[in-house]
C-alpha positions as CSV (number, residue, x, y, z in Angstrom):
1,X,-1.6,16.6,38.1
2,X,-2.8,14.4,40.7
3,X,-5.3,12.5,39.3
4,X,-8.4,11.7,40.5
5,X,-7.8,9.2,42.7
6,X,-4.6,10.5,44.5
7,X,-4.9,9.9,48.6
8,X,-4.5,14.2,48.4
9,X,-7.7,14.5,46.4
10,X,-9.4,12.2,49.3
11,X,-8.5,14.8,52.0
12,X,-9.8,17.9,49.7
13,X,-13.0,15.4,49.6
14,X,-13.3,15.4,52.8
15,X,-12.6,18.7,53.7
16,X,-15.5,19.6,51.2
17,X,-17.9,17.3,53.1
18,X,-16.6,19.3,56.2
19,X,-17.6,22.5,54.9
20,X,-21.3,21.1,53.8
21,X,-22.3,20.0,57.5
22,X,-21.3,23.4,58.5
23,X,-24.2,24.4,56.2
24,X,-26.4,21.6,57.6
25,X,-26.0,20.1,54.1
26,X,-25.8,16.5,55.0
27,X,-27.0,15.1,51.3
28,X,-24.0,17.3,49.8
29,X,-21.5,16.1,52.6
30,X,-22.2,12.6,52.2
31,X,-21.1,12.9,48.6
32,X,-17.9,13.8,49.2
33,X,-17.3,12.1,52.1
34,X,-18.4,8.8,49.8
35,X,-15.8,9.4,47.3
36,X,-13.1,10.5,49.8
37,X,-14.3,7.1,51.8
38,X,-13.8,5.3,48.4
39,X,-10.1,6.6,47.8
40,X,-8.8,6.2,51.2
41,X,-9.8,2.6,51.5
42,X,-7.7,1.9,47.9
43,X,-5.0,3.6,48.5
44,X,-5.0,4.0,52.4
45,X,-6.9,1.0,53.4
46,X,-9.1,0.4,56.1
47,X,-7.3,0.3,58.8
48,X,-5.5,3.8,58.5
49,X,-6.8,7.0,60.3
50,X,-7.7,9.2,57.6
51,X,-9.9,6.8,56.5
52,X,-11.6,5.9,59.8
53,X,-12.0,9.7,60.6
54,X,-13.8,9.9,56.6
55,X,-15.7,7.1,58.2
56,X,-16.7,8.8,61.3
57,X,-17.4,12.1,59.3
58,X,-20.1,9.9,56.7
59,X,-21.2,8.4,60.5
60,X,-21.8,11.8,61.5
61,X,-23.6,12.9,58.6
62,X,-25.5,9.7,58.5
63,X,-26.7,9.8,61.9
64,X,-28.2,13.8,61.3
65,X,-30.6,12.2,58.6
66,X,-31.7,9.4,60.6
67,X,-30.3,6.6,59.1
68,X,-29.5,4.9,61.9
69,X,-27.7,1.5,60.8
70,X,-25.6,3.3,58.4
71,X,-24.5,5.9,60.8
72,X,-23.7,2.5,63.4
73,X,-21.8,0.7,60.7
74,X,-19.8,3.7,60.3
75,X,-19.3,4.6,63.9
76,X,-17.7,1.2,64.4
77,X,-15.3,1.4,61.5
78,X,-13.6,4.2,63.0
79,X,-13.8,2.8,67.0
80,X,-12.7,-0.5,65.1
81,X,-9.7,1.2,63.7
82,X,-9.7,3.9,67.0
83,X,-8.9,1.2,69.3
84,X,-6.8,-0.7,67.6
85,X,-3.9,2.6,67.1
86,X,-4.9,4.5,70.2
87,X,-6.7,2.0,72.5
88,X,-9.9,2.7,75.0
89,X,-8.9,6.0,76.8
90,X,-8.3,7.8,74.3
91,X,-11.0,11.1,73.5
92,X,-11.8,9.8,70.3
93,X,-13.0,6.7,71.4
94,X,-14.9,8.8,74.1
95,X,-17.0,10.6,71.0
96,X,-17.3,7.1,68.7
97,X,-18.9,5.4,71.8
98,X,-21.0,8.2,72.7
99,X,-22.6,8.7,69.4
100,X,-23.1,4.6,69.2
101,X,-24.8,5.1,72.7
102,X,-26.9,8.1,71.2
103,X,-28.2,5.7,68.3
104,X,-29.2,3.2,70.5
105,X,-31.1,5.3,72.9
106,X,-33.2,6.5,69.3
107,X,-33.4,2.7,68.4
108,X,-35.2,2.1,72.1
109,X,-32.3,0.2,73.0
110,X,-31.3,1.4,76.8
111,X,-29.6,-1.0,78.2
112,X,-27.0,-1.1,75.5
113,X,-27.2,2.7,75.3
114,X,-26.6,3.3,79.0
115,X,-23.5,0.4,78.8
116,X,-22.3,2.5,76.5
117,X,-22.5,5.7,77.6
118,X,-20.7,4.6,80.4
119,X,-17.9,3.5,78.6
120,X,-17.3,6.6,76.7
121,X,-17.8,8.6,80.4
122,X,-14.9,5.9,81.2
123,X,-12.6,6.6,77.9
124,X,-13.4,10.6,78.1
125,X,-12.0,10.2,82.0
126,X,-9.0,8.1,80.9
127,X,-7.9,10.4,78.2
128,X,-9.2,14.0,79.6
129,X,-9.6,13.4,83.2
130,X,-12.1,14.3,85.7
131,X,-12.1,18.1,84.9
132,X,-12.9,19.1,81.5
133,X,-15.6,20.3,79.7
134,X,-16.0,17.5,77.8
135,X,-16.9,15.2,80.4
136,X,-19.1,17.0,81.6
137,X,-21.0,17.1,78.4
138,X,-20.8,13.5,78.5
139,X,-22.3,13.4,82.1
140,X,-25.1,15.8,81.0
141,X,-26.2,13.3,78.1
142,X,-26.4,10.6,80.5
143,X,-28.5,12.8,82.6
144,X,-30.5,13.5,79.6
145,X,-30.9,9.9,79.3
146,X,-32.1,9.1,82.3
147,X,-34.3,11.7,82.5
148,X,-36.0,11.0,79.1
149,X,-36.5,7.2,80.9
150,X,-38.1,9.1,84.2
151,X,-34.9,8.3,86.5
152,X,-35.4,11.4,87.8
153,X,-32.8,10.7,90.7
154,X,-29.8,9.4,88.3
155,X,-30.7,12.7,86.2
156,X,-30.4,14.4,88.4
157,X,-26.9,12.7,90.0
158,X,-25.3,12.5,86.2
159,X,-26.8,16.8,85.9
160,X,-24.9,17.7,89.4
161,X,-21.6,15.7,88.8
162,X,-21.2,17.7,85.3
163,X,-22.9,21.0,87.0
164,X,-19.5,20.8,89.3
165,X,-17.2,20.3,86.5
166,X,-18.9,22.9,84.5
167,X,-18.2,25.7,87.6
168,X,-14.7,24.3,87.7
169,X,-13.6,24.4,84.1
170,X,-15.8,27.1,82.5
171,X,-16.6,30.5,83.0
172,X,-19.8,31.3,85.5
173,X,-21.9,33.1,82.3
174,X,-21.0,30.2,79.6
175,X,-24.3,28.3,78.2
176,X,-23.8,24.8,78.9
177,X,-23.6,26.1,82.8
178,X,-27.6,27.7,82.1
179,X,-28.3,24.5,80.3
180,X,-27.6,22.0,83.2
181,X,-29.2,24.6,85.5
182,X,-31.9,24.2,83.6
183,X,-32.5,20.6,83.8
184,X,-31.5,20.4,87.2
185,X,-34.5,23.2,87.9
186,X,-36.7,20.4,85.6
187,X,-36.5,17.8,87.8
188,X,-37.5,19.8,90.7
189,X,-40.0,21.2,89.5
190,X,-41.4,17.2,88.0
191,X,-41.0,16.3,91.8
């Protein structure tokens, strides 16, 4: 028997909570995640990954419901713990930094938003290059951004830079390619 607190237990916890986002079940998740987030820090303590990825997880979860501060607090306990073991181009600091940027851009908050979308679009490069799909998503959320603000002409710069790394990394019929085509049509036709 394990027992209820055993660091084994924490990662079945949090595999659970996994499973409940799946389902868009964010009140069941954050349950589990909770407990897992409780046993990790006792026996793991906060500085150790599984517990800053439980963190990011309940960040995750937080952020879907709205709840703003909570998801931030989160977020920054695992980029606090992120940086420390893998430093700032690393991919997972990339996706940390991008959802703190996407909770300030709710908050109102764009200048601190933009700052730091920028530096997950710097991390993501650093750890995945220019040519991956990934940055490109990160590309088209900043074009999202400044559209949303009415910079039509940094939309539209952030939409073709990820357009071009979409056509080089994925193939010509894939979604997020008829998504940025999309927005990029948007602008135009706002002009």
């Amino acid at each position: 028997s394990l027992g209820p607190d055993h660091v084994d237990v924490a990662t079945v916890l949090n595999n659970v909570g996994r499973i409940h986002v799946q389902l868009d079940e964010f009140d069941a998740a954050l349950d589990y995640y909770e407990d897992a987030l409780r046993i990790r820090r006792a026996r793991l303590g906060a500085d150790s990954l599984d517990y800053a990825a439980t963190a990011f997880n309940a960040g995750q979860s937080r952020h879907q419901k709205g709840e703003l501060e909570r998801a931030s607090e989160l977020y920054h306990e695992f980029l606090r713990v992120a940086l420390t073991r893998f430093g700032r181009g690393h991919r997972d600091v990339a996706v940390v930094l991008s959802g703190i940027a996407q909770i300030h851009q709710e908050k109102g908050e764009h200048d601190r938003a933009l700052e730091l979308y920028e530096a997950s679009l710097g991390a993501g490069r650093a750890a995945l290059g220019e040519d991956h799909s990934e940055i490109a998503m990160l590309l088209n959320r900043m074009g999202n951004f400044h559209f949303e603000r009415e910079r039509l002409d940094d939309a539209l710069r952030c939409y073709r830079r990820g357009l071009r790394i979409e056509r080089r990394v994925l193939p010509p019929d894939h979604p997020n390619i008829v998504v940025t085509l999309s927005n990029l049509g948007e602008i135009h036709r706002q002009r």
